[in-house]
Residue frames as qw, qx, qy, qz and C-alpha x, y, z in Angstrom:
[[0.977, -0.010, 0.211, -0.001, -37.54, 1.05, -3.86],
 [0.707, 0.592, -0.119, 0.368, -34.72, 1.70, -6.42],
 [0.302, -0.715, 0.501, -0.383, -32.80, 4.04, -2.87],
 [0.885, -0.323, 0.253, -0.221, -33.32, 0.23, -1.33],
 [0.938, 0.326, 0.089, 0.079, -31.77, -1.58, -3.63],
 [0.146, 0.852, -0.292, 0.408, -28.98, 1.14, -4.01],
 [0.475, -0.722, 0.415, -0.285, -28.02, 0.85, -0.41],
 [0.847, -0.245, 0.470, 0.037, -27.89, -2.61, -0.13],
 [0.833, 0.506, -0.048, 0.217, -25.36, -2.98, -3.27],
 [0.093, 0.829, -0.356, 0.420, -23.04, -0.37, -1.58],
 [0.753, -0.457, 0.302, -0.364, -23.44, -2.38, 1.80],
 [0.994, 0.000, 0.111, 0.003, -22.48, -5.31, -0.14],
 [0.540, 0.658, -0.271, 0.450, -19.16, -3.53, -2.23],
 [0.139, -0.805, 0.301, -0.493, -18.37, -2.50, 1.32],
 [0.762, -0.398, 0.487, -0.153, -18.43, -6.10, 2.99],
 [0.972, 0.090, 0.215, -0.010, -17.34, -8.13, 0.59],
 [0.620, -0.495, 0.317, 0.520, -13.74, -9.01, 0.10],
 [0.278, 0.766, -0.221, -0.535, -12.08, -7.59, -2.78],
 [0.073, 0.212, -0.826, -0.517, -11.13, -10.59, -5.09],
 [0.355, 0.441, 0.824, -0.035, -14.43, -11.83, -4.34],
 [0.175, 0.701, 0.309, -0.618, -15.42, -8.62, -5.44],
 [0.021, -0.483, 0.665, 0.569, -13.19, -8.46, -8.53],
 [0.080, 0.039, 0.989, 0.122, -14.37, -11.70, -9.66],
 [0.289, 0.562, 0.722, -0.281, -18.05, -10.88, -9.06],
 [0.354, 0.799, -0.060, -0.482, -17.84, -7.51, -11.57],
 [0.091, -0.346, 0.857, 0.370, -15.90, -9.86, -13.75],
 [0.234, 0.226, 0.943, -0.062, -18.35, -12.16, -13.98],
 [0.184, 0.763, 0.387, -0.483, -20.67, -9.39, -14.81],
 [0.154, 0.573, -0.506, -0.626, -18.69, -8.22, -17.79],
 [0.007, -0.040, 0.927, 0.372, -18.23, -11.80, -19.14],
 [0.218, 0.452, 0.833, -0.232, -22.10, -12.18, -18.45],
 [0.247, 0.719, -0.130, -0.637, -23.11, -8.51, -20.30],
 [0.062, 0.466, -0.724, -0.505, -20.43, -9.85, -23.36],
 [0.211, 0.172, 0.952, 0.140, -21.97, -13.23, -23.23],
 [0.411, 0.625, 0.514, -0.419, -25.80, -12.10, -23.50],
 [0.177, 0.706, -0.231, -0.645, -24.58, -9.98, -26.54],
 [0.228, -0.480, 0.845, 0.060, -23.00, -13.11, -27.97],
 [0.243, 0.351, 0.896, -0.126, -25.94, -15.18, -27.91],
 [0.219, 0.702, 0.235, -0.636, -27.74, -12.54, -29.73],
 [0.194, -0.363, 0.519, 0.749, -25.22, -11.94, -32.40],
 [0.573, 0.645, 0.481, 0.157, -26.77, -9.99, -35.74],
 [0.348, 0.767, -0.015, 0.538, -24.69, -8.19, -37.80],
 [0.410, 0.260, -0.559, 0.672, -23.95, -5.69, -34.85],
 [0.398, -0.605, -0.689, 0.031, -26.00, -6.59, -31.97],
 [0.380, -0.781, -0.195, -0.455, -27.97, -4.56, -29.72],
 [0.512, -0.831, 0.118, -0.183, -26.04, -3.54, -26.48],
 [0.759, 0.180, -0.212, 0.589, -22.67, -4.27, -27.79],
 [0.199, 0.699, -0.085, 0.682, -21.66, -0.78, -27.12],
 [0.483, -0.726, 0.327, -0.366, -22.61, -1.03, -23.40],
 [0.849, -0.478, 0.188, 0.122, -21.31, -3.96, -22.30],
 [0.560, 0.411, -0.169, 0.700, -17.78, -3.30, -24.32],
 [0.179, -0.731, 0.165, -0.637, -18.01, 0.47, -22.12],
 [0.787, -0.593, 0.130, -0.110, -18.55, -1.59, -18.86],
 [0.887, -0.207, 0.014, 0.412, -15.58, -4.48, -19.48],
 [0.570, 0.576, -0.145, 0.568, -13.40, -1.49, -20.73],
 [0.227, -0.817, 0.215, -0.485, -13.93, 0.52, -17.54],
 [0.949, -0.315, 0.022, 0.015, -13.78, -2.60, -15.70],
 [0.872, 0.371, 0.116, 0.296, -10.67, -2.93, -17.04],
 [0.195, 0.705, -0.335, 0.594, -8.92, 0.60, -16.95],
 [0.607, -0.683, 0.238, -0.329, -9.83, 0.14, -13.07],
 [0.955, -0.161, 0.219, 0.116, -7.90, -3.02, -12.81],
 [0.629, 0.347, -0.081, 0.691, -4.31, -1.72, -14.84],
 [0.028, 0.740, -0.171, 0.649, -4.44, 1.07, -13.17],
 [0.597, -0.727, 0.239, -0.242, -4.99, -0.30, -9.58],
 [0.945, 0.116, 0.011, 0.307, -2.10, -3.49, -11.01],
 [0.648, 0.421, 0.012, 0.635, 0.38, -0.66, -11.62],
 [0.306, -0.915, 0.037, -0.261, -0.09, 1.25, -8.83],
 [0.454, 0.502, -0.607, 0.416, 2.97, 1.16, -6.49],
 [0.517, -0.206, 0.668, -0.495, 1.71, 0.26, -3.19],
 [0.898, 0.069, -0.268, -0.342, 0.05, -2.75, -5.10],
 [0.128, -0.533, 0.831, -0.094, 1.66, -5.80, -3.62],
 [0.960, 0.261, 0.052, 0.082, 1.30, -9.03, -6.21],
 [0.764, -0.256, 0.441, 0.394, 4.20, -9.90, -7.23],
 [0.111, 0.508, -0.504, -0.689, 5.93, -8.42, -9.95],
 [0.032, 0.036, -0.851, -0.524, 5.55, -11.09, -12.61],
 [0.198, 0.546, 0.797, -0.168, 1.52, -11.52, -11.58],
 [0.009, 0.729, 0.211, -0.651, 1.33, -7.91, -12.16],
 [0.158, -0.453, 0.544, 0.689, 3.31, -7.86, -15.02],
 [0.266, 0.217, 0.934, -0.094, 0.96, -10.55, -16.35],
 [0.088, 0.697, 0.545, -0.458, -2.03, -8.68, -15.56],
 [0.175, 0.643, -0.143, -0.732, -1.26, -5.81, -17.53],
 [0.285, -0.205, 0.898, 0.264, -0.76, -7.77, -20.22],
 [0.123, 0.364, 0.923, 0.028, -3.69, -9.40, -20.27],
 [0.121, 0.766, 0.403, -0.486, -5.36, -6.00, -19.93],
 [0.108, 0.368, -0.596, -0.706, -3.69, -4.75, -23.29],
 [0.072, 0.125, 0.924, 0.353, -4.96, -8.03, -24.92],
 [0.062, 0.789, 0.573, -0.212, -8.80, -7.08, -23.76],
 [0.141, 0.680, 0.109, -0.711, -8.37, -3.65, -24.52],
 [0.126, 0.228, -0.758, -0.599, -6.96, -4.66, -28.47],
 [0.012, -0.347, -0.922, -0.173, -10.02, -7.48, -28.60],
 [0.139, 0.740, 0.518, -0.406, -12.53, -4.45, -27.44],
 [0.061, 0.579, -0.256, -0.771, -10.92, -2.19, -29.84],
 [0.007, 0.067, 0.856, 0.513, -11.08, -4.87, -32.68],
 [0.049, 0.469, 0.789, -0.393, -14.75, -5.43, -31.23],
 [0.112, 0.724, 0.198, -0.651, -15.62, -1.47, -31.71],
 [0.220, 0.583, -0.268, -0.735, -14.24, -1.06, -35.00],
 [0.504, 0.221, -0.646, -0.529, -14.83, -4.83, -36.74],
 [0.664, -0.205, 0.392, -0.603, -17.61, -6.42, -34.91],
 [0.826, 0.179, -0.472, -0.250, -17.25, -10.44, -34.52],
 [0.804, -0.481, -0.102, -0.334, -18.21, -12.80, -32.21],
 [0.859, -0.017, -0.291, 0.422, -14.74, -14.50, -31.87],
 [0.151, 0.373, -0.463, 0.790, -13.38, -11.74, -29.92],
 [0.669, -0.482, 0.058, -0.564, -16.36, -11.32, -27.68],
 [0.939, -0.308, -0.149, -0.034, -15.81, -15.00, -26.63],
 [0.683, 0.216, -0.363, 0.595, -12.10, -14.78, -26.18],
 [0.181, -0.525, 0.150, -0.818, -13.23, -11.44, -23.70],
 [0.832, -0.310, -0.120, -0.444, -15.75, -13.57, -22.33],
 [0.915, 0.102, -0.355, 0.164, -13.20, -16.63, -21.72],
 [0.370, 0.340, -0.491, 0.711, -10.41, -14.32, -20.04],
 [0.657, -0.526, 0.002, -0.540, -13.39, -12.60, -17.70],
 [0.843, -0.380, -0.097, -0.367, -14.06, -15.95, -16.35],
 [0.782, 0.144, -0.477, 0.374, -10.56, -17.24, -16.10],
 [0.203, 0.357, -0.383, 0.828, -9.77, -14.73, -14.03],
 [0.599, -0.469, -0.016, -0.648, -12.99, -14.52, -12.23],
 [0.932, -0.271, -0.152, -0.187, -12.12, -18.22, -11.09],
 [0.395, 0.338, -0.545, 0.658, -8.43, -17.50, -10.24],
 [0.002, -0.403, 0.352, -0.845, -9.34, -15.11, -7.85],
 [0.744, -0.421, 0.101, -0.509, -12.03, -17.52, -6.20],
 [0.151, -0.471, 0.869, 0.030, -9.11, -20.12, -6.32],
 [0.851, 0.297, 0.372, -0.224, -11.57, -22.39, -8.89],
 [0.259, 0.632, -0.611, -0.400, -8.60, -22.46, -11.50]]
């Protein structure tokens, strides 16, 4: 069952356009952050993973923004990176003084972006 389930995620990464895609593993981060959020003691249970996810999330996205064949626009890019510093500093702050006002500001960018890129701005 778990082979099934497998397949048909790949299947899906493989059909489905790539900002929709973006947006959908976005959404996933901000959803992870949020659950955590709603939780909040001291330093909740399964901070640690869903920080790990939006960070990878995250390296994957500056790195594919700063690639040279990439073709946004400078200043979107330029943006982008940006924004990906700011997350990484709010995950760092996150890791070493846990508190909920970063999480939501993580959470908030997530989804902004998640709804750019479905053109819901």
């Amino acid at each position: 069952m778990h082979y099934a389930s497998q397949a048909y995620a790949k299947t899906a990464r493989e059909t489905v356009p790539p900002r929709e895609l973006e947006a959908t593993l976005l959404l996933k981060a901000a959803a992870k952050l949020q659950e955590v959020h709603d939780s909040w003691q001291g330093k909740p249970r399964g901070l640690d993973d869903a920080l790990m996810y939006n960070r990878r999330l995250w390296t994957v996205f500056i790195d594919a923004v700063v690639r040279t064949d990439n073709k946004l626009p400078t200043t979107i890019r330029d943006n982008l990176v940006k924004i990906g510093a700011f997350v990484m500093g709010e995950t760092f702050s996150l890791m070493t003084k846990p508190q909920p006002r970063h999480l939501q500001t993580i959470i908030k960018i997530n989804r902004g972006i998640a709804a750019a890129l479905r053109g819901k701005h």
